[in-house]
C-alpha positions as MATLAB code, in Angstrom:
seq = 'XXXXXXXXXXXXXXXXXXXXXXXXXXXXXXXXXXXXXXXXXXXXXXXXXX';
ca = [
     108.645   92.246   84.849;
     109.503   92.813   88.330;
     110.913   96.167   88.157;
     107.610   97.306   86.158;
     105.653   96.031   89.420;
     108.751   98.416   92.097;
     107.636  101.485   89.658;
     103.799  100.831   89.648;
     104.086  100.711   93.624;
     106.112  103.705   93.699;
     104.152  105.312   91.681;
     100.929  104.766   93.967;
     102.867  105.372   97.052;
     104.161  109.179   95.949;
     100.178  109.691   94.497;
      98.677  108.587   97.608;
     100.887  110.650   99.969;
     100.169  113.894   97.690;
      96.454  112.713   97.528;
      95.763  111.727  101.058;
      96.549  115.289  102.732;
      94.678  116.724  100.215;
      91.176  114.477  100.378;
      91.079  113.631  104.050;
      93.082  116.783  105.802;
      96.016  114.439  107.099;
      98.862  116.289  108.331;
     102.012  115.730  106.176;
     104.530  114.283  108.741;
     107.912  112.930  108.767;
     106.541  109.352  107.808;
     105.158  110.637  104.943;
     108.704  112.588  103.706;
     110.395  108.939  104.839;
     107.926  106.883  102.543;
     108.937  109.856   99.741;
     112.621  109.601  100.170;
     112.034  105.282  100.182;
     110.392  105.415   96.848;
     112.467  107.553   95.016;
     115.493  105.815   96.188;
     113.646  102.455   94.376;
     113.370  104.541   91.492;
     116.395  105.322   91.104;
     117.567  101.886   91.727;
     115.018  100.479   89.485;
     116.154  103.037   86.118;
     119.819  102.448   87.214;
     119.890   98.856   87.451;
     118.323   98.485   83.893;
];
């Protein structure tokens, strides 16, 4: 159950932070790449640990 809710999140995070420069004109910056890198590493401890 838990990892379901880690991959939902994830899943928002990485469609917000393609969404948001898009929609609003943010600037992609390196707090966006570190909030990429942070949820794929959950990912990939999420399908591993199962």
């Amino acid at each position: 159950m838990w990892s379901n809710r880690f991959l939902f999140f994830v899943t928002g995070v990485i469609a917000g932070s393609i969404l948001y420069p898009i929609h609003y004109g943010q600037p992609f910056t390196m707090k966006v790449l570190v909030q990429l890198m942070l949820a794929l590493s959950i990912i990939v401890v999420s399908v591993w640990w199962k």
